[in-house]
C-alpha positions in Angstrom: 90.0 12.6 108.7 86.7 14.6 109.7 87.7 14.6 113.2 91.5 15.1 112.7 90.2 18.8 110.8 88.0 19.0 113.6 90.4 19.4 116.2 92.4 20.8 114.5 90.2 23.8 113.7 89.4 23.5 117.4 93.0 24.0 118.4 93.2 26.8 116.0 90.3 28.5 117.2 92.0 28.3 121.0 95.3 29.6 120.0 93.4 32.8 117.8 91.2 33.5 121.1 94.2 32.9 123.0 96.2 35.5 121.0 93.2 38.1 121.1 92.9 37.8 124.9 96.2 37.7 126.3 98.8 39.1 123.9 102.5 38.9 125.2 104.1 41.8 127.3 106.2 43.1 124.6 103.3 43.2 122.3 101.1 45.4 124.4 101.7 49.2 124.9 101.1 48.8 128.3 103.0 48.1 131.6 104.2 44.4 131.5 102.9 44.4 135.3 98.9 45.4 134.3 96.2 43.0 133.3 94.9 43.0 129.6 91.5 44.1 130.6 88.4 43.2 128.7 85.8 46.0 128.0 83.0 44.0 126.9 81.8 40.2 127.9 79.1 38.5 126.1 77.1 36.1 128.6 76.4 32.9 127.4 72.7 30.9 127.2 73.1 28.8 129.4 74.7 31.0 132.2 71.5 33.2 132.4 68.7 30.7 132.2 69.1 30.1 136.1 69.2 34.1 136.3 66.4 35.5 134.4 63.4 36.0 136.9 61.6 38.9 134.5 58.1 37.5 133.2 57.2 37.1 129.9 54.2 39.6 130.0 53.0 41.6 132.3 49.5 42.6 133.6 47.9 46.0 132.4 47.0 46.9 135.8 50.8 46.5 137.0 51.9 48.5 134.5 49.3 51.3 134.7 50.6 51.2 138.3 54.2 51.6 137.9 53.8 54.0 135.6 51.2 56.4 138.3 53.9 55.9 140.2 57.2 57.2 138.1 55.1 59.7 137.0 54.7 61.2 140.1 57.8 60.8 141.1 58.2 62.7 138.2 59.4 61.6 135.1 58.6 62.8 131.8 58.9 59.9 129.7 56.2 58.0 131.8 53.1 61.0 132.7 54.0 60.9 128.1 53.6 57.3 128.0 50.0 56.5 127.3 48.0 53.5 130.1 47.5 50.6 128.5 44.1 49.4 128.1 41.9 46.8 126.1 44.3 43.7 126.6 44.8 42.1 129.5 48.6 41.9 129.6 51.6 43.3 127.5 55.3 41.9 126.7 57.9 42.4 129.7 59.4 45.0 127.0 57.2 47.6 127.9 57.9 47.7 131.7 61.7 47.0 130.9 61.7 49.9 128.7 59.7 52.3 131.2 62.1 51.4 133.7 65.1 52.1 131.9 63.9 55.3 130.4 62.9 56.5 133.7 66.0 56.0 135.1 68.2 57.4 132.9 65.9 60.1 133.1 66.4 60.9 136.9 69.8 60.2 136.5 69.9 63.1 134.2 67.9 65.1 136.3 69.6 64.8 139.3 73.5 65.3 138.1 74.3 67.4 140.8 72.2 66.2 143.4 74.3 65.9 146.6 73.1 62.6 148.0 73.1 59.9 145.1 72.3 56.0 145.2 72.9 54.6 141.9 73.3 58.2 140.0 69.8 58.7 141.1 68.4 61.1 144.7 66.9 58.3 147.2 63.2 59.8 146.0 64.0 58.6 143.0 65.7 55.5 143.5 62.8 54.1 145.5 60.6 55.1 143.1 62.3 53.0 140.0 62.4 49.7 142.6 58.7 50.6 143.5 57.8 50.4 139.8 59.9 47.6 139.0 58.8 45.4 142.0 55.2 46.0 141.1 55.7 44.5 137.5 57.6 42.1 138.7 61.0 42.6 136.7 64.3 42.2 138.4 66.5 43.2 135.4 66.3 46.4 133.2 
């Protein structure tokens, strides 16, 4: 009995997700020729245990180094941030968080920049990976 409500749960769980992704053409206000796209996937576990190469914690002279050099590269956000000092390391969130706020910080900066890689001038570009390879992280 247990396993007859099992798959059938299971089966009804397929057909809802079914439903949700791929409605029929006459359902959709689109063109019956396009794609349903999806805006949004949610990565499982598993998938990004192979892919995650960020440490867990980084050393305080690494990060005191990254952030000497987006700060003369010159962002804001890091000549604000304060060095760390009196540990030895501190959680991969830190530098992940630099990095990202730096970033979207030249991104804003240079909006009408004529030469762009990755929304950013080539200064600053280099200057994000230069941080981010010092610390180590791959993924902000």
């Amino acid at each position: 009995m247990k396993l007859a409500m099992r798959t059938g749960l299971a089966v009804a769980a397929a057909a809802a997700t079914l439903a949700t992704v791929a409605p029929t053409a006459g359902a959709t206000s689109a063109k019956s020729d396009q794609a349903a796209t999806v805006h949004c996937r949610v990565r499982s576990v598993a998938a990004d245990t192979g892919t995650l190469a960020n440490p867990t914690r980084i050393k305080a002279a690494a990060y005191n180094q990254a952030r000497s050099i987006l700060a003369k590269a010159g962002s804001d956000t890091a000549a604000k941030s304060h060095p760390v000092h009196g540990t030895g390391d501190v959680p991969v969130g830190y530098g992940t968080n630099l990095l990202a706020c730096s970033r979207d910080e030249f991104r804003a900066k240079d909006k009408n920049a004529p030469i762009k890689r990755s929304g950013m001038t080539p200064y600053h570009y280099v200057a994000v990976h230069d941080a981010a390879r010092t610390m180590g992280i791959d993924r902000w």
